[in-house]
C-alpha positions as CSV (number, residue, x, y, z in Angstrom):
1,X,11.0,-3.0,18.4
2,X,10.0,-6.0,16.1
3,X,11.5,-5.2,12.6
4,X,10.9,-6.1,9.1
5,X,12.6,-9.6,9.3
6,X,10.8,-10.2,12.6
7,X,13.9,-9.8,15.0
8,X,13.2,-8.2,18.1
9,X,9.6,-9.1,18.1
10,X,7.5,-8.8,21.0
11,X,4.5,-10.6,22.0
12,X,1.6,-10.8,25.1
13,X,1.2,-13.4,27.3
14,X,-2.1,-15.7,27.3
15,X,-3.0,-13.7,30.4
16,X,-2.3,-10.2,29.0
17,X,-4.5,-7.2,30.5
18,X,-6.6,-5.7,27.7
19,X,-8.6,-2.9,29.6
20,X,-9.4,-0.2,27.7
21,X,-8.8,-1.4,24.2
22,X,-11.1,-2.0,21.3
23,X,-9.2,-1.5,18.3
24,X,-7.5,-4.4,16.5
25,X,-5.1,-4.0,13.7
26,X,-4.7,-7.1,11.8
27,X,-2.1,-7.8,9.4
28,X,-0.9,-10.9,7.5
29,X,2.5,-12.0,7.7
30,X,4.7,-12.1,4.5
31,X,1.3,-11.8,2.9
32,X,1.9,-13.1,-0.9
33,X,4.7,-15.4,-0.1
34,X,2.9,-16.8,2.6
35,X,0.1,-17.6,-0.5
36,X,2.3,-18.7,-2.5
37,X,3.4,-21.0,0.2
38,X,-0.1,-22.6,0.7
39,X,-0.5,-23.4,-2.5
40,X,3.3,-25.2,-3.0
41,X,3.9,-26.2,0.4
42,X,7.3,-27.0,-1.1
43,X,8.5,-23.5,-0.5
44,X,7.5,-23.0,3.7
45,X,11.0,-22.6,5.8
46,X,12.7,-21.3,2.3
47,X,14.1,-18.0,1.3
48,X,10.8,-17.2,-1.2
49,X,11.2,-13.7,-3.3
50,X,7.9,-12.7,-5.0
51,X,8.9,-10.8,-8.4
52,X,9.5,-11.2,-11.9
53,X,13.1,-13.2,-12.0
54,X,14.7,-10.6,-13.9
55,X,17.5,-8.2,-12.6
56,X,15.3,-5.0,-14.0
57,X,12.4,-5.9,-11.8
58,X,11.9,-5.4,-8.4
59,X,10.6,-7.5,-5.2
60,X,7.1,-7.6,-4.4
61,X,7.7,-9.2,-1.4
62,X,9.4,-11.7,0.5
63,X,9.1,-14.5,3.1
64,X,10.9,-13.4,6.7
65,X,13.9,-16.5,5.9
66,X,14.3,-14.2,2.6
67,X,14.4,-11.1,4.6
68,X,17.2,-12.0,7.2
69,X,19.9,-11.7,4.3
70,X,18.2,-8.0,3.8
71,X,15.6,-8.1,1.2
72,X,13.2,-5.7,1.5
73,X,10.0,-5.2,-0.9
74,X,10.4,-2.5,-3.5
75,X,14.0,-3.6,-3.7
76,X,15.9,-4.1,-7.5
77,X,15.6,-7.8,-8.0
78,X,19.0,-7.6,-8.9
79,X,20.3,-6.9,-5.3
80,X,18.3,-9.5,-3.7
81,X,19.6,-12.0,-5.6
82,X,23.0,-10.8,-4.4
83,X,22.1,-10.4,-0.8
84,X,20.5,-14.0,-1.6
85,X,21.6,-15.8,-3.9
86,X,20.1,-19.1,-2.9
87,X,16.4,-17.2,-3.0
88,X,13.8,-18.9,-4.9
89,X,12.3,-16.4,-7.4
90,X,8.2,-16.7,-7.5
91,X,6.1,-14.9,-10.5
92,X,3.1,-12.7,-8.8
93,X,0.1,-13.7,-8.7
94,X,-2.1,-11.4,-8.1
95,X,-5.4,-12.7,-9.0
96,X,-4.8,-15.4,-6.5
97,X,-3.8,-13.1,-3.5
98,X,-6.9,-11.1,-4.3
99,X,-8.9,-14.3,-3.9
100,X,-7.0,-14.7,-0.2
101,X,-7.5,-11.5,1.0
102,X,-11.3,-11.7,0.4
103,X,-11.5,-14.7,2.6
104,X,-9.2,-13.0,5.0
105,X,-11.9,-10.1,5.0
106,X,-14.9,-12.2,5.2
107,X,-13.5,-13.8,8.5
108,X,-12.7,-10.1,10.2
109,X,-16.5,-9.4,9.3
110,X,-18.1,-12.5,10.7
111,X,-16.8,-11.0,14.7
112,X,-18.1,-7.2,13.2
113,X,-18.9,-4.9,10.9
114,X,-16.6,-2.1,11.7
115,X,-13.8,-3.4,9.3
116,X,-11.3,-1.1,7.6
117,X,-9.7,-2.4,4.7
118,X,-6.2,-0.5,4.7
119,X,-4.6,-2.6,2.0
120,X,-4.8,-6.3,0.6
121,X,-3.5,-7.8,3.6
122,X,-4.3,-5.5,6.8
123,X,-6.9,-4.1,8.2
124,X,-8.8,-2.3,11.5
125,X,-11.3,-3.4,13.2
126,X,-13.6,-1.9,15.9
127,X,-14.6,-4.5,18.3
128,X,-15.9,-2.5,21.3
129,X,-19.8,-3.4,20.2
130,X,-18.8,-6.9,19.8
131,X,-17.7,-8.0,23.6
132,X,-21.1,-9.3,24.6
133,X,-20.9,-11.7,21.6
134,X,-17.6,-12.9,21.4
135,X,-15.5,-11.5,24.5
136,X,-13.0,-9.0,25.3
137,X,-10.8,-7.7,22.2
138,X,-7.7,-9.6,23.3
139,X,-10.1,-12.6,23.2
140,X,-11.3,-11.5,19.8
141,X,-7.8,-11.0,18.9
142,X,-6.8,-14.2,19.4
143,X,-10.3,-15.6,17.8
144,X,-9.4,-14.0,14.6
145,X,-5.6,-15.6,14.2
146,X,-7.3,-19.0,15.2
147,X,-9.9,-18.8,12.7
148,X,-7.8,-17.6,9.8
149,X,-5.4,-19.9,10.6
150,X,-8.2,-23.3,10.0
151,X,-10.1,-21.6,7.4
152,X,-7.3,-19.4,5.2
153,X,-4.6,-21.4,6.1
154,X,-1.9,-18.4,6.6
155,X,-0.8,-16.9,10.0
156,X,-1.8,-12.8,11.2
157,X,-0.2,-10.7,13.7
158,X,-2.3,-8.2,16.1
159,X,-2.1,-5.4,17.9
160,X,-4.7,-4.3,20.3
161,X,-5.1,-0.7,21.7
162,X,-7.2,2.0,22.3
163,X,-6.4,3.7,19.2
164,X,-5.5,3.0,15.4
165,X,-2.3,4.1,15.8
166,X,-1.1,2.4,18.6
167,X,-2.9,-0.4,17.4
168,X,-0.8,-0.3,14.3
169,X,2.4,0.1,16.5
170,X,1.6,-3.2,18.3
171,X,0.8,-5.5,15.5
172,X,4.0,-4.9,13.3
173,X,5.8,-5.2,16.8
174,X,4.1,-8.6,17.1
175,X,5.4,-9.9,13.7
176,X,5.2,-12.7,12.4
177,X,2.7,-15.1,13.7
178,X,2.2,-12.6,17.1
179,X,-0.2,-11.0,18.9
180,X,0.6,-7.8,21.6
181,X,-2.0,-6.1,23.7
182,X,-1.0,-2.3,24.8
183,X,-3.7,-1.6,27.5
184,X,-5.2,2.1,27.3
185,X,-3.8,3.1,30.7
186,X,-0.4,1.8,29.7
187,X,-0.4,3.4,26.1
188,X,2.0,6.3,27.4
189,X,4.7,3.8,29.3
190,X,4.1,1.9,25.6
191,X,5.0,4.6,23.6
192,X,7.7,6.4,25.4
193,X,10.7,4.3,24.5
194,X,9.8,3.8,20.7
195,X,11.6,5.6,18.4
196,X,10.1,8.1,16.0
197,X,10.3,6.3,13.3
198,X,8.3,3.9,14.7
199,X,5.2,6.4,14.5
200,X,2.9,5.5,12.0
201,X,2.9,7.8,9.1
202,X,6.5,9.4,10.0
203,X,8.8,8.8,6.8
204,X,12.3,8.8,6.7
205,X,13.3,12.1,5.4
206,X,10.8,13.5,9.0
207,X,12.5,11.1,11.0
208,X,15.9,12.3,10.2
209,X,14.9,15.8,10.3
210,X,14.0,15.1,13.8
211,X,16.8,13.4,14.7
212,X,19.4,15.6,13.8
213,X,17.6,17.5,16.1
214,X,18.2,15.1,19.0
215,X,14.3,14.3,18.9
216,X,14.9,10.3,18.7
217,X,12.1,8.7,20.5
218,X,9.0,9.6,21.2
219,X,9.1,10.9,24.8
220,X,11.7,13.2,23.2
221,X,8.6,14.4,20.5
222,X,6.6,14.4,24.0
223,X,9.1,16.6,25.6
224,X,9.8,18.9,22.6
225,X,7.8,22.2,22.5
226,X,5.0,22.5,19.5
227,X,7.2,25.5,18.3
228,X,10.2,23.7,17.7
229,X,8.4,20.7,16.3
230,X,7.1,23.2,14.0
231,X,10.2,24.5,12.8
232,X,11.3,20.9,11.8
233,X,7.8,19.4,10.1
234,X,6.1,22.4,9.6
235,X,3.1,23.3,12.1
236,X,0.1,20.9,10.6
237,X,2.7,18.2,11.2
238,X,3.9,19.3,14.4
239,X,0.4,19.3,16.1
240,X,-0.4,15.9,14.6
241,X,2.3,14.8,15.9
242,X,2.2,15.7,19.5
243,X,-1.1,14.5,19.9
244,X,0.6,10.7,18.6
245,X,3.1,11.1,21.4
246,X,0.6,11.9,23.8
247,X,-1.7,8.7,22.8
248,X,-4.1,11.1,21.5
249,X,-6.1,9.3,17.8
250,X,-9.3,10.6,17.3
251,X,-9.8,8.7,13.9
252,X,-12.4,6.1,14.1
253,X,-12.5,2.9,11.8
254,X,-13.9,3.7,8.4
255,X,-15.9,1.1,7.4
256,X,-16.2,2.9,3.6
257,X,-13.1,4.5,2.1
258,X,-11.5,5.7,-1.1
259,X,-8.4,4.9,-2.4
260,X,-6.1,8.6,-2.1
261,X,-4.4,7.6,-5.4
262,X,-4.7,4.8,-8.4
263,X,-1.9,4.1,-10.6
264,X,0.0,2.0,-13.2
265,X,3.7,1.6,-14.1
266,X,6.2,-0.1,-16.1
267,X,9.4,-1.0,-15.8
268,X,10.9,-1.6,-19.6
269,X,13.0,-4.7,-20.1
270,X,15.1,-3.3,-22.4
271,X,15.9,1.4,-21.9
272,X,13.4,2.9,-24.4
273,X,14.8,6.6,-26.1
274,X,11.7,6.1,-28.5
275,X,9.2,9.1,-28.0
276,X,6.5,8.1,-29.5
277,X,6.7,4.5,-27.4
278,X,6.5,6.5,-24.1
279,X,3.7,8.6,-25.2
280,X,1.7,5.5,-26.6
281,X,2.9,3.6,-23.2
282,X,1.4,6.6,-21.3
283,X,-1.9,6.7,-23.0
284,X,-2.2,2.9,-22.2
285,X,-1.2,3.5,-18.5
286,X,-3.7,6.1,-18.3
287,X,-6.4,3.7,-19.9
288,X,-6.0,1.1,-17.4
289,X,-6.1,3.8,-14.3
290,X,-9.0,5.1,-15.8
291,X,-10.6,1.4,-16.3
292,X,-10.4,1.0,-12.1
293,X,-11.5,4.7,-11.6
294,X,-14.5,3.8,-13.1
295,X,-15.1,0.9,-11.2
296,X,-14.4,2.4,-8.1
297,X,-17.2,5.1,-8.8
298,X,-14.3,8.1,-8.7
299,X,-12.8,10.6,-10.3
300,X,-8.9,11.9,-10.4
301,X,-8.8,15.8,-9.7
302,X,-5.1,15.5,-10.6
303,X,-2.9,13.5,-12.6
304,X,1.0,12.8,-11.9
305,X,3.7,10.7,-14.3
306,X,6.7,9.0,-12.8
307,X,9.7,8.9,-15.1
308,X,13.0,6.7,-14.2
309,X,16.2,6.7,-16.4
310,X,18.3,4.4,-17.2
311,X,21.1,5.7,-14.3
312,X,18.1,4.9,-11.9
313,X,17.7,8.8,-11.1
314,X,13.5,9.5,-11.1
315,X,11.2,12.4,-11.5
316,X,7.9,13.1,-11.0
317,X,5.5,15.8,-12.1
318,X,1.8,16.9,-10.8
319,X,-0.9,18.7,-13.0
320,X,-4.2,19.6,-11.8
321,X,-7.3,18.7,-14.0
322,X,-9.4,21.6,-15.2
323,X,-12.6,19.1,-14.1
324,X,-12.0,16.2,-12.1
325,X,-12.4,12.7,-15.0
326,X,-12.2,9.3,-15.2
327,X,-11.9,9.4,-18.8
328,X,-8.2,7.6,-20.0
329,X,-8.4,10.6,-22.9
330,X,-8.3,13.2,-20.7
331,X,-5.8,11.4,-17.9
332,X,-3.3,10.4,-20.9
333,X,-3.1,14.1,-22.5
334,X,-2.5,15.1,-19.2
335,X,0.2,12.2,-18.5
336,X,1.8,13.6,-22.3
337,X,1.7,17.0,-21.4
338,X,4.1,16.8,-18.5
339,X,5.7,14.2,-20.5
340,X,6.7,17.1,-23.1
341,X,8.4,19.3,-20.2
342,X,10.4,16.5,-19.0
343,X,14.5,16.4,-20.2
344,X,14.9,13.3,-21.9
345,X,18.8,13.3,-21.6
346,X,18.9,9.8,-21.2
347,X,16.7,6.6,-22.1
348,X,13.7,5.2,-19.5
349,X,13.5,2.8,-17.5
350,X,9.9,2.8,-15.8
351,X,7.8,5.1,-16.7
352,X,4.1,5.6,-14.9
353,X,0.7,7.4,-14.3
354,X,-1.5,7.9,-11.3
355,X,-4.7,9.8,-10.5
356,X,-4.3,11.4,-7.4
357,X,-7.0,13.4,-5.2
358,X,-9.6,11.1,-5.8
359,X,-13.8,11.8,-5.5
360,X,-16.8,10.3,-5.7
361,X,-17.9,10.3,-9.2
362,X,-20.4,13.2,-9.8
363,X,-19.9,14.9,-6.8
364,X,-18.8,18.1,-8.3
365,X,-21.9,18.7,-10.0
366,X,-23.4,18.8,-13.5
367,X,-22.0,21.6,-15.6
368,X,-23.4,23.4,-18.6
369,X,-21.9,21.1,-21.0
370,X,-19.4,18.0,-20.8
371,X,-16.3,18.1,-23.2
372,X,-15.5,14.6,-22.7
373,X,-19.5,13.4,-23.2
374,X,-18.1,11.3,-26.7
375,X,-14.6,10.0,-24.9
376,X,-17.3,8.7,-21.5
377,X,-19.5,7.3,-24.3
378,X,-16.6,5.3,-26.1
379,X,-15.0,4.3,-22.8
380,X,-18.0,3.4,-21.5
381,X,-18.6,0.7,-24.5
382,X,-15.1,-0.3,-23.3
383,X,-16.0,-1.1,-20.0
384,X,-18.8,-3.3,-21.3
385,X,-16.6,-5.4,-23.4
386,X,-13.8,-5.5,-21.2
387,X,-16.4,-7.3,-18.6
388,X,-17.3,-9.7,-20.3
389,X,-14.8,-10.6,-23.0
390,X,-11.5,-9.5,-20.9
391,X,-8.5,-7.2,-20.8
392,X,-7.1,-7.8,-24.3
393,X,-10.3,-7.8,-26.3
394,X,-9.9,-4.1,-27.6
395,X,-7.4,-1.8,-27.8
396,X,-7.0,1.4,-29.2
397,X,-5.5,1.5,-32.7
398,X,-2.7,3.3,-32.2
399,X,-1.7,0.0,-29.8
400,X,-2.4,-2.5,-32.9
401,X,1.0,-3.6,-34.4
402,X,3.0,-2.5,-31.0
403,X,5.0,-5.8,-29.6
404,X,4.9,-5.7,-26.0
405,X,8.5,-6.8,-25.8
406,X,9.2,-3.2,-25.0
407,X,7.9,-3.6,-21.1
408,X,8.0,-6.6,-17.8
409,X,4.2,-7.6,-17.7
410,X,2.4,-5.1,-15.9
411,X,0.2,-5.1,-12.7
412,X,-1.2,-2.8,-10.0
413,X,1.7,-1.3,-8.1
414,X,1.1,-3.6,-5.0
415,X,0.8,-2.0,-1.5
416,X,3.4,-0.9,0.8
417,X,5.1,-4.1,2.5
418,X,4.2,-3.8,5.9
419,X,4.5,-7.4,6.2
């Protein structure tokens, strides 16, 4: 098994049987510090941590020489400095690696149109209709490294299979800089070895449930009755699972898709125990999460808060909407409201809001009268000027006066480092 500093990783030879396969899984290696890289060429072969170089903040990411000493993203910046002391601290930028990842996008889409966007840096593609035009999908495979590598200028790592998850399995097996084919007839002798926490979408807490049940790798999930896989994940689970362990994906590449959740948070640089700063930092959050549901075209059918105190310990709370909105009004009284129920024994830390269960916009149908009509009016004005003056323009006025002392500089929590 490759793992997340790329020890153990495992790649196909030149020659390596691709029969039966058709699904690509593409992912860039070390993807922002590998940017950042490109653009100071000063940094390649270096320990590079991508973050704000403050002990408060955490790691965005990090380049694999980084990761050997055991930083990981989402870790305190604080403790990567310790388990690295020599690490060179690199500000975000975000901007910039949206730039790269559209240029990475544009070169999956130029070999076919069955791309899946999973995340900034990976991706699936279908290449099954594209063998006449370009070769088989290990030739493909290798195609697409080549090309991003002359045009992009940073290095991908594959997996091809007969399925998205395997697919997925292969490529973060193959990091960095690799490429491994899993051909369809072998995908059993593939994933019978694996661990279960190598299956995609199983989180810790279900791996160690199953483990403590002696169910360790995946022949053992093969080998386990549904009924007692049931009685450890629950029975949805439990069939979803078995049909992973059996090489059994019936999802198809999406080529259109909607984010399950949008969100916004802030880590404070200084503990705030000021309630009317975390209810004006709430409404704000909820602005700017409504600002990309609108220009994603969706609505939030439920909103959730994340709180974090100044001992680290976090909660979160969930309230459904009465209508699904995209109006920052409606998303910040939510946010507020669940706020109010929450035991403030000690001073924040981060505090955050995300719409969850997202919808296309309109889809539920007009009703009899809209509450919000003025707030969708006002916001929509907001919008406008945000386009073409930028963020910063206008605010509301319960902002005006506020330093922003009080928080790191914000951005869009970045994916999950699969790196």
């Amino acid at each position: 098994m490759g793992r997340a500093d790329g020890s153990g990783r495992i790649v196909s030879s030149a020659d390596a049987d691709d029969t039966d396969t058709g699904i690509l899984h593409v992912d860039m290696d070390a993807f922002y510090a590998s940017v950042e890289e490109l653009d100071d060429p000063s940094l390649r072969g270096k320990a590079v941590v991508i973050g704000a170089p403050d002990g408060r903040s955490v790691v965005s990411s990090a380049s694999y020489e980084a990761r050997r000493y055991g930083v990981r993203s989402a870790m305190p910046m604080g403790q990567a400095l310790r388990l690295c002391p020599h690490a060179i601290v690199v500000l975000p930028h975000f901007e910039r690696y949206q730039s790269v990842s559209a240029q990475v996008m544009d070169v999956f889409r130029s070999f076919t149109p069955l791309v899946e966007p999973l995340s900034i840096d990976e991706a699936f593609l279908d290449v099954r209709g594209a063998r006449r035009l370009w070769g088989s999908p290990g030739q493909i495979a290798r195609m697409i490294r080549e090309k991003i590598l002359a045009e992009v200028g940073i290095t991908a790592s594959v997996g091809v299979a007969a399925t998205k998850h395997v697919a997925k399995m292969a490529s973060t097996m193959a990091k960095p800089d690799g490429l491994l084919i899993v051909p369809g007839p072998r995908t059993q002798e593939f994933l019978d070895p694996k661990p279960v926490r190598a299956i995609w979408g199983i989180g810790p807490k279900a791996a160690e449930l199953l483990e403590s049940r002696a169910i360790r790798t995946i022949r053992d999930v093969r080998e386990t009755p549904v009924e007692v896989l049931e009685r450890v994940i629950g029975p949805a689970g439990a069939q979803r699972l078995a049909q992973l362990a059996r090489g059994f994906d019936a999802r198809e590449v999406q080529t259109t898709r909607i984010e399950k959740s949008i969100g916004h948070e802030e880590t404070f640089d200084t503990d705030v125990d000021d309630v009317d700063v975390l209810r004006a930092e709430l409404l704000r959050l909820a602005d700017r999460v409504a600002v990309r549901l609108r220009r994603a075209g969706v609505e939030a059918a439920g909103v959730a808060i994340k709180v974090r105190f100044s001992d680290f310990s976090t909660i979160t709370r969930t309230l459904t909407l009465a209508e699904p909105s995209a109006v920052g009004q409606r998303l910040g009284d939510a946010a507020r409201e669940m706020f109010a129920g929450v035991d403030r024994r000690l001073p924040v830390r981060l505090i955050g809001v995300r719409a969850e269960r997202l919808r296309p916009a309109g889809s539920g149908g007009v009703a009899l009268w809209d509450e919000d009509e003025d707030w969708k009016k006002l916001e929509g004005t907001l919008d406008a000027t945000l386009a073409r003056f930028g963020r910063g323009a206008v605010t509301r006025a319960t902002f005006l006066g506020r330093e922003d002392r009080h928080h790191l500089p914000s951005h869009p929590r970045p994916p999950a480092d699969s790196e």
